[in-house]
Each structure stands twice: as structure tokens, then as C-alpha cells.
N, CA, C and O of each residue as an XYZ file, in Angstrom:
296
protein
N     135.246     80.856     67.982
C     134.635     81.037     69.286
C     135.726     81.010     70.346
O     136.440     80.011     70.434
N     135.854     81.784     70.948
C     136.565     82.021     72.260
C     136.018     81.413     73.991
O     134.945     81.813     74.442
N     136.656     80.719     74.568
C     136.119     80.651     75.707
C     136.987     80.960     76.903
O     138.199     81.012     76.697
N     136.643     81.121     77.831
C     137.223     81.518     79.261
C     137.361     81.090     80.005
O     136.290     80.994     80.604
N     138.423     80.492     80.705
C     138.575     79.374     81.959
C     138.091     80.085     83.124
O     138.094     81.304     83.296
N     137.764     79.373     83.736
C     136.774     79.771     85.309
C     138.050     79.703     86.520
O     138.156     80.427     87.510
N     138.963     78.581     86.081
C     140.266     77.995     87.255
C     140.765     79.364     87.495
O     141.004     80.408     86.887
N     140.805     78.849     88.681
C     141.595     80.521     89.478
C     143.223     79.880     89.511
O     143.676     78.892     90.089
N     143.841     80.864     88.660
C     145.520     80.471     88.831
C     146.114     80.995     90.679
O     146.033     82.169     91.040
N     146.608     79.992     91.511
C     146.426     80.024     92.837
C     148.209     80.580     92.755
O     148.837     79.946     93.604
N     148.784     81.194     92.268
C     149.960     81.742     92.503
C     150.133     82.326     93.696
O     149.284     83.211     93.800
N     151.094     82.246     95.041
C     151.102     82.914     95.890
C     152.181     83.864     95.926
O     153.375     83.603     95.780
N     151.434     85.471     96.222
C     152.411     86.433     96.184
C     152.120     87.563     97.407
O     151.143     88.062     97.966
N     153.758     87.657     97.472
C     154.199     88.203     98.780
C     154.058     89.760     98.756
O     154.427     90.409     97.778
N     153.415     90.438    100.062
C     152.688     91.809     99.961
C     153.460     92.289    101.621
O     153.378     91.745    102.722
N     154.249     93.623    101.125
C     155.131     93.544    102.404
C     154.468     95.229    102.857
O     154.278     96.061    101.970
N     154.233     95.475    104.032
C     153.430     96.592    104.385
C     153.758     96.977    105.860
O     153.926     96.148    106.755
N     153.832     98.374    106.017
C     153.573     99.122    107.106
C     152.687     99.036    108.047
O     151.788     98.637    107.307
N     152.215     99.077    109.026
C     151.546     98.438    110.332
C     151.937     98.939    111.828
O     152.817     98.429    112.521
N     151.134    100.005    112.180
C     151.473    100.397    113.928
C     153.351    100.426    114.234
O     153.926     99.778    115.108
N     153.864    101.176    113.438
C     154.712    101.570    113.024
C     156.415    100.562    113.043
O     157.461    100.750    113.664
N     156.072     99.716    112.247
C     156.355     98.693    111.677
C     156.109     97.852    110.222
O     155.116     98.101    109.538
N     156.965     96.977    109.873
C     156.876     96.127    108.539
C     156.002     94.863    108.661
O     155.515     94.800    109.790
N     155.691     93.968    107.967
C     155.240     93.440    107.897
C     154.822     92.684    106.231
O     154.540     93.259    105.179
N     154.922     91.286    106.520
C     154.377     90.525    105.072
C     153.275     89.587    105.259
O     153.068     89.109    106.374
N     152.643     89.327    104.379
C     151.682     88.622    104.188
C     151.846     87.983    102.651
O     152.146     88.648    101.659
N     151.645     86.886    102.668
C     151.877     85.923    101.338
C     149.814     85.911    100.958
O     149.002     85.847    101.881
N     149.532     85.964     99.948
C     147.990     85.954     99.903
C     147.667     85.196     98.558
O     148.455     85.504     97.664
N     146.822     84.394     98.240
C     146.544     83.706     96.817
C     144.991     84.382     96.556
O     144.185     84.667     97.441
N     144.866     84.499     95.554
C     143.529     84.727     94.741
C     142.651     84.027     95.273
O     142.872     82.872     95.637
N     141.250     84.759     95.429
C     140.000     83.550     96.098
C     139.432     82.587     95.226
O     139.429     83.103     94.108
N     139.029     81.631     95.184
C     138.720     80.505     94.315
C     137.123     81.464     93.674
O     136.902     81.596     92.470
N     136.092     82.084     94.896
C     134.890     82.278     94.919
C     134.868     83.763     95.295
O     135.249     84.148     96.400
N     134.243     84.883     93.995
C     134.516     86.097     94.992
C     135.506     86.825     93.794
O     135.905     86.854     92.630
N     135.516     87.203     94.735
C     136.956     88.341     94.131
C     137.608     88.408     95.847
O     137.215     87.829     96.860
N     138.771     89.392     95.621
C     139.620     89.348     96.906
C     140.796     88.360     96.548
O     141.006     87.824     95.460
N     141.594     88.234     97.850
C     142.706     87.487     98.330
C     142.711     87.215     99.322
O     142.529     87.929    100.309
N     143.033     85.537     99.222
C     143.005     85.103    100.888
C     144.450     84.579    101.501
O     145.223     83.735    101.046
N     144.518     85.245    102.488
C     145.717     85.361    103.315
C     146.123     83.593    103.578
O     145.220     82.782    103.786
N     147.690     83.151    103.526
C     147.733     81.763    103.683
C     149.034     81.945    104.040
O     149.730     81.031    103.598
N     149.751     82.901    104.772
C     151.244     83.047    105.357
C     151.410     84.774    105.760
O     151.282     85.703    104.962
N     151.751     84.882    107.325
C     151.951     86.464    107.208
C     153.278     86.414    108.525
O     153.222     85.491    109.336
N     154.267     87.325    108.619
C     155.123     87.286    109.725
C     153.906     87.984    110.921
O     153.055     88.873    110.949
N     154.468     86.953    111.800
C     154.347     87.520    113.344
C     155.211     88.334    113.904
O     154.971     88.950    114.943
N     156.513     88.415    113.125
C     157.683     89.212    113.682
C     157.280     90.900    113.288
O     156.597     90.998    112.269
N     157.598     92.099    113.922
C     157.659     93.359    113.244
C     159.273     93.520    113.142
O     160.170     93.311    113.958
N     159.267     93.968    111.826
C     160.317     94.222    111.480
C     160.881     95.711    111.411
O     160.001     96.465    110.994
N     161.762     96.194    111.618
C     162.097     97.921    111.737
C     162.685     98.314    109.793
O     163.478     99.073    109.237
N     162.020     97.598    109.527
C     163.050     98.509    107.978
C     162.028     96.995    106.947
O     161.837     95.801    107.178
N     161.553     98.123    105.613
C     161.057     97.294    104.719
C     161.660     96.352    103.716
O     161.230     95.611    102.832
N     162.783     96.666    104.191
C     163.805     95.624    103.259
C     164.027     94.086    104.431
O     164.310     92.941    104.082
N     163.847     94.462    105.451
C     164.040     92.981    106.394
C     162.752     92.213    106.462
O     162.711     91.003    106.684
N     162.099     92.686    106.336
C     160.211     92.249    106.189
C     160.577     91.392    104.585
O     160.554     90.189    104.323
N     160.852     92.397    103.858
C     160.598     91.842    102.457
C     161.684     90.339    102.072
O     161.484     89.386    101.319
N     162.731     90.654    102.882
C     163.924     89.220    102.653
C     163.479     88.585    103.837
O     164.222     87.604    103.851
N     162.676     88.482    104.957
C     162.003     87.418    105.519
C     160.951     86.870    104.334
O     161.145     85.817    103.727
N     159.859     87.712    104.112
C     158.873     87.118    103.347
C     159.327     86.301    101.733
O     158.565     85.425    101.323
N     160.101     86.524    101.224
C     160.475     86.199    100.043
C     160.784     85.039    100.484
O     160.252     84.131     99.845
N     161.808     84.541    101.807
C     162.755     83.807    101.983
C     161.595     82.555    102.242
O     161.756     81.524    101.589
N     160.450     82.639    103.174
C     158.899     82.049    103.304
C     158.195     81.589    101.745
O     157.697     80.533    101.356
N     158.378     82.673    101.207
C     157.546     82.444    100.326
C     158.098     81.336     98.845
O     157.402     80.609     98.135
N     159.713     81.627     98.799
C     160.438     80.473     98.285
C     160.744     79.414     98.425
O     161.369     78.765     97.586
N     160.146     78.758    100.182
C     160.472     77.897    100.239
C     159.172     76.963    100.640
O     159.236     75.802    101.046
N     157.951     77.763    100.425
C     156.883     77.023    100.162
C     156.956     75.813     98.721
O     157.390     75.975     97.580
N     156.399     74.742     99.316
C     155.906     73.752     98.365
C     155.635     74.363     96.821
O     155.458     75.554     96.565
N     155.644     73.443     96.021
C     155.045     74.365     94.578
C     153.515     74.350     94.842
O     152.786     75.336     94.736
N     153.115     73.059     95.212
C     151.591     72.908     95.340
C     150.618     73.903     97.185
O     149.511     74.143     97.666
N     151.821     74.048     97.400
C     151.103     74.446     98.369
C     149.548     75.975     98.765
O     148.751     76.384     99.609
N     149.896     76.114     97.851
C     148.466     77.282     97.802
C     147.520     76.314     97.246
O     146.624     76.773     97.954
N     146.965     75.441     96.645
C     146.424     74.502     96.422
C     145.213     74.081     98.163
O     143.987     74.035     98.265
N     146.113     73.904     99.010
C     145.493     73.267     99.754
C     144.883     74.300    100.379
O     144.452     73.873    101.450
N     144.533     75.905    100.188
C     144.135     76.715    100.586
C     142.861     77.524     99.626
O     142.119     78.452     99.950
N     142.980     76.619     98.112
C     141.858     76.831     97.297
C     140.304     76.066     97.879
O     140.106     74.861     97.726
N     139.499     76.803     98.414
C     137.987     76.276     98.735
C     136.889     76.942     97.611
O     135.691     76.667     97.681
């Protein structure tokens, strides 16, 4: 018999995107309830080139806590 865990693995991963002609990241974890992703880190800065967006966001996103998407699971 096989069974299936329900726990949502809360890994947070970094999503770097175009925007009103600009870069931009957003860090997002899996929804606990649902399907989707819920946003829990995004730059306020616009960045001119997708490589400066992406080494801001990485640089955010590495130096988050290990547990920290945790406190964003509801």
C-alpha cells in the first residue's frame, strides 16, 4: 500500500520577471491550501537588465533563514 503526504514542502524559490519595462523578483513558496504560490519577498527596486534583478534576488533569497518560509505557511 502506498500513501501520500498532504505536507506542503515550503521551499522558497526565486522568480525574476519583466514588468512596465523593467526587472523584477519575487521569492514565492507553495500554498499550504489551494494550489498557487504565495508571494513572501519581492524587490521594490526596478532593475534595467535581468541579470541585476536575478543577483539581487538570489542574494535575498540566500540569506533568508532556513526556516523562514515556515512562518508564511497558513
Amino acid at each position: 500500500m502506498t500513501t501520500r503526504s498532504t505536507a506542503v514542502h515550503a521551499s522558497p524559490m526565486l522568480h525574476v520577471f519583466e514588468q512596465d519595462g523593467g526587472w523584477h523578483w519575487g521569492i514565492t513558496i507553495p500554498r499550504a491550501a489551494g494550489s498557487g504560490f504565495k508571494l513572501i519577498a519581492y524587490s521594490e527596486t526596478t532593475f534595467d537588465a535581468e541579470v541585476e534583478a536575478r543577483r539581487d534576488g538570489s542574494r535575498v533569497l540566500e540569506n533568508l533563514p532556513d526556516d523562514a518560509a515556515l512562518a508564511f505557511v497558513s
